[in-house]
TORGU-125002 format. One record per atom (N, C-alpha, C, CB): residue number from 1; y negated, z, x; atom name. Coordinates in nm, 3 decimals, m for minus. Glycine has a CB too. Layout:
! residues N
R  resi       yy       zz       xx  name
R   NUM        Y        Z        X    CA
...
END
This chain:
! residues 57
R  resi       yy       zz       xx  name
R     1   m0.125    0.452   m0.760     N
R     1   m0.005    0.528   m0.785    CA
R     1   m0.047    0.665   m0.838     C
R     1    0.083    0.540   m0.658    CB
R     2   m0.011    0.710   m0.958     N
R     2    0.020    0.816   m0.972    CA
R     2    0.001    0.942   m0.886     C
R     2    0.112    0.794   m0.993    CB
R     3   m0.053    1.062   m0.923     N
R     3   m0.052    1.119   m0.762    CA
R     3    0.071    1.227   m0.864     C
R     3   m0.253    1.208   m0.655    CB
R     4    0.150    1.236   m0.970     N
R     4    0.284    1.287   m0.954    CA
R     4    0.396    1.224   m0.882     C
R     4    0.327    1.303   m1.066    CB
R     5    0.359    1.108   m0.836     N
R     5    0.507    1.052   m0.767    CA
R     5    0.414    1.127   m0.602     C
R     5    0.556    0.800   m0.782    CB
R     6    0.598    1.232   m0.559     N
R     6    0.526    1.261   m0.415    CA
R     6    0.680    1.238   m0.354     C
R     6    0.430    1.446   m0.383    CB
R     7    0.635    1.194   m0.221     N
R     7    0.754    1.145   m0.109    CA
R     7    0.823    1.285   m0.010     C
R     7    0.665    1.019    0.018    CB
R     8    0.918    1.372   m0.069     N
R     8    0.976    1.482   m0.046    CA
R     8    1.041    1.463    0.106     C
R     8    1.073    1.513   m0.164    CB
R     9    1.085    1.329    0.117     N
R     9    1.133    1.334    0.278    CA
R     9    1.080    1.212    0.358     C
R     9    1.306    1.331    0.295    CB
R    10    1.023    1.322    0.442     N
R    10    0.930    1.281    0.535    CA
R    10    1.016    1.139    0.628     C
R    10    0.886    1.430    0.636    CB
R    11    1.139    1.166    0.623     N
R    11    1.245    1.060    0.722    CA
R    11    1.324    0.959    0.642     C
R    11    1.371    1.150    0.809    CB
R    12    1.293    0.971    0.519     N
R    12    1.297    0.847    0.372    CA
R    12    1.239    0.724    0.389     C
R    12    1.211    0.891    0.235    CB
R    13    1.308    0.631    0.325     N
R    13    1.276    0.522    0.328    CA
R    13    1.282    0.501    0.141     C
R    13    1.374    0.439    0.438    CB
R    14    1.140    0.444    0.134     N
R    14    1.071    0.433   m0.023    CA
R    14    1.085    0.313   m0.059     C
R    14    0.917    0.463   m0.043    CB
R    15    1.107    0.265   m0.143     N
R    15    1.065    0.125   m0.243    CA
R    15    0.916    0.180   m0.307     C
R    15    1.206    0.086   m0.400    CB
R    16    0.852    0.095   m0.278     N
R    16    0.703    0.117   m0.356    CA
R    16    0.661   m0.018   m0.407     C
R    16    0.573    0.177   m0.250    CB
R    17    0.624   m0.026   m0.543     N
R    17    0.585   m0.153   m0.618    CA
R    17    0.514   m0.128   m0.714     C
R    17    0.683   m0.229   m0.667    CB
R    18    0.427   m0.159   m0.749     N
R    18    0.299   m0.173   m0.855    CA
R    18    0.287   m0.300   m0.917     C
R    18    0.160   m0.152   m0.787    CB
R    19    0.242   m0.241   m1.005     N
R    19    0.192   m0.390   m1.106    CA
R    19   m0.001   m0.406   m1.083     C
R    19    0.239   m0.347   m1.339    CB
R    20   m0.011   m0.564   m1.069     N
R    20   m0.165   m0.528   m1.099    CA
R    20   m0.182   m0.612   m1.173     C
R    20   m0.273   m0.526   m0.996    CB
R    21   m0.286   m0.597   m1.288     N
R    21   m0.342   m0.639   m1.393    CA
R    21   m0.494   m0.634   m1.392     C
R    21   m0.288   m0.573   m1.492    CB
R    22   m0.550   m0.795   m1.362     N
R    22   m0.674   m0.828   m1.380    CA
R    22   m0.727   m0.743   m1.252     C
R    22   m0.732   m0.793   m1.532    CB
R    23   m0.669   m0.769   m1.159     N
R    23   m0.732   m0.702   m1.057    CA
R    23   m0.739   m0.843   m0.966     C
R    23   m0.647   m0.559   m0.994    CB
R    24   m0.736   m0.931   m0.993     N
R    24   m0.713   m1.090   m0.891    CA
R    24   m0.807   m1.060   m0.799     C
R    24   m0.752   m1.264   m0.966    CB
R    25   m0.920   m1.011   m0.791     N
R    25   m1.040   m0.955   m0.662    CA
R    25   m1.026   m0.932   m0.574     C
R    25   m1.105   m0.862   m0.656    CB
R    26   m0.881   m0.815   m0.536     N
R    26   m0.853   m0.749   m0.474    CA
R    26   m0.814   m0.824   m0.374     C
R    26   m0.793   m0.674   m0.521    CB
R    27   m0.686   m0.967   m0.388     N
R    27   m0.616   m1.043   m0.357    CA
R    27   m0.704   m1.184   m0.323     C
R    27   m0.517   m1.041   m0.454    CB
R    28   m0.808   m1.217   m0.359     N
R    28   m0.860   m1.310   m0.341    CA
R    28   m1.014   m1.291   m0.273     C
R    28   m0.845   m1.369   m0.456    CB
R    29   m1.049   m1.214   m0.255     N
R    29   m1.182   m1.189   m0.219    CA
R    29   m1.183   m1.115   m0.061     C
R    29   m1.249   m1.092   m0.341    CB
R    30   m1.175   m1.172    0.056     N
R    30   m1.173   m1.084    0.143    CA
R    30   m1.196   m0.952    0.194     C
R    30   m1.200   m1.116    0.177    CB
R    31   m1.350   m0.908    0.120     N
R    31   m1.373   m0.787    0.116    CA
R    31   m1.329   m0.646    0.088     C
R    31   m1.426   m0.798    0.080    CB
R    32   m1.231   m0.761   m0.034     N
R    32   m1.134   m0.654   m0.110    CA
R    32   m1.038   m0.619   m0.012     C
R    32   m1.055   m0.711   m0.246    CB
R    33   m0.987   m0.750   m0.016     N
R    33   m0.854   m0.745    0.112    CA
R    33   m0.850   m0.666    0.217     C
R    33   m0.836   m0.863    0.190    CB
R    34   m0.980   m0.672    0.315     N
R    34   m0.988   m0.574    0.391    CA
R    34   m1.010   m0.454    0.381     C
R    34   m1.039   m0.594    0.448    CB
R    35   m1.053   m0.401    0.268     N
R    35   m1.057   m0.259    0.236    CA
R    35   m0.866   m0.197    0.230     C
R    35   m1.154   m0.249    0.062    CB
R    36   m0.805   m0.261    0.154     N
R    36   m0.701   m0.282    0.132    CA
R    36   m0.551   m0.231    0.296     C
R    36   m0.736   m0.440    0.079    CB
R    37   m0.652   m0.336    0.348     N
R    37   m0.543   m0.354    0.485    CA
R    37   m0.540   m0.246    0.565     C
R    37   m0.578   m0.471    0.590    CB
R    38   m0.717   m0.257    0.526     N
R    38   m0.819   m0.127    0.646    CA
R    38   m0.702    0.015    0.582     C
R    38   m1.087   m0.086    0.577    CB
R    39   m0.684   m0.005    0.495     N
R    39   m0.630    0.128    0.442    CA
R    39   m0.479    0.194    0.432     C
R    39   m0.669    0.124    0.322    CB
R    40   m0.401    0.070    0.459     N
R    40   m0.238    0.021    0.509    CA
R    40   m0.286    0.070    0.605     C
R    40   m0.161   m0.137    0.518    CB
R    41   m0.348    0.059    0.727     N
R    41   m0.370    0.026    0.873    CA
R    41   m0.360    0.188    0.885     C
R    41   m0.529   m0.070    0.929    CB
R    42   m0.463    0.231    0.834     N
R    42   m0.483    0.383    0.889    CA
R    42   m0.380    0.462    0.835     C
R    42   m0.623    0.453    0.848    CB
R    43   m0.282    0.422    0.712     N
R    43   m0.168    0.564    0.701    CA
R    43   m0.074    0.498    0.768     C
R    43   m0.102    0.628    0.536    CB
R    44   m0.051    0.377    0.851     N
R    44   m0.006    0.362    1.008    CA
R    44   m0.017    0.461    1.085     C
R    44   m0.071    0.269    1.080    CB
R    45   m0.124    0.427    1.123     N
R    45   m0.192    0.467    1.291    CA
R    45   m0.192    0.659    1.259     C
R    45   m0.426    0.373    1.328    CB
R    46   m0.253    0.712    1.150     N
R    46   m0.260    0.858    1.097    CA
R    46   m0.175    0.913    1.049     C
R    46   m0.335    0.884    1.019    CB
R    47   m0.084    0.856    0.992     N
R    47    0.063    0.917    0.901    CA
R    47    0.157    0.852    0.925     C
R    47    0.070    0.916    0.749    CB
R    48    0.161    0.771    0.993     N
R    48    0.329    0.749    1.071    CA
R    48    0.371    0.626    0.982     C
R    48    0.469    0.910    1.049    CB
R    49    0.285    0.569    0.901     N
R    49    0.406    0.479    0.785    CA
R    49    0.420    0.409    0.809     C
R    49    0.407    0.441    0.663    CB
R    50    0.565    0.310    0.837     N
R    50    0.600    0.210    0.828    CA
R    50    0.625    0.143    0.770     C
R    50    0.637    0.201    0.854    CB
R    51    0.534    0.003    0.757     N
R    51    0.571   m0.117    0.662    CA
R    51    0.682   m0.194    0.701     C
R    51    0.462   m0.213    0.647    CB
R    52    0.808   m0.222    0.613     N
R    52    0.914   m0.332    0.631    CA
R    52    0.938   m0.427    0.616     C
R    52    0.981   m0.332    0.605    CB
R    53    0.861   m0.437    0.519     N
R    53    0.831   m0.539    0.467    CA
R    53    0.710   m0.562    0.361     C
R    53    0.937   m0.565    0.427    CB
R    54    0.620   m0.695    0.325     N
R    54    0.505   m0.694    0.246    CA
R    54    0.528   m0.830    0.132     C
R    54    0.365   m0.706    0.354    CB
R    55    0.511   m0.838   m0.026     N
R    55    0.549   m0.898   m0.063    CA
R    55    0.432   m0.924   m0.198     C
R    55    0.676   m0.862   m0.058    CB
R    56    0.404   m1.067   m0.188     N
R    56    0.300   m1.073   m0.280    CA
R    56    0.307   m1.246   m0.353     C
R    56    0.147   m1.031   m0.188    CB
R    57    0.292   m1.216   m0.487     N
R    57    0.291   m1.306   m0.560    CA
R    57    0.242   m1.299   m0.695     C
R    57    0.390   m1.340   m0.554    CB
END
């Protein structure tokens, strides 16, 4: 993402969606994956974020 898109309220609820292109690694390779999750996980546990949902295809 962009680091001009910034999230102004802290008590907001975001739509966030990306496109990926030729990145199939990321999604198929565990290593990737867990870097990935590892990294969901911690702006959890460190920044409060809540996932609502996760959607992949």
């Amino acid at each position: 993402m962009s680091r001009n898109y910034k999230f102004k309220n802290p008590e907001g609820v975001y739509f966030v969606s990306f496109a990926v292109v030729e990145w199939i690694d990321v999604f198929t390779r565990n290593e990737y994956k867990d870097i990935l999750l590892d990294s969901l996980r911690y702006c959890q546990q460190e920044k409060g974020m809540e996932i609502y949902a996760w959607c992949s295809r």
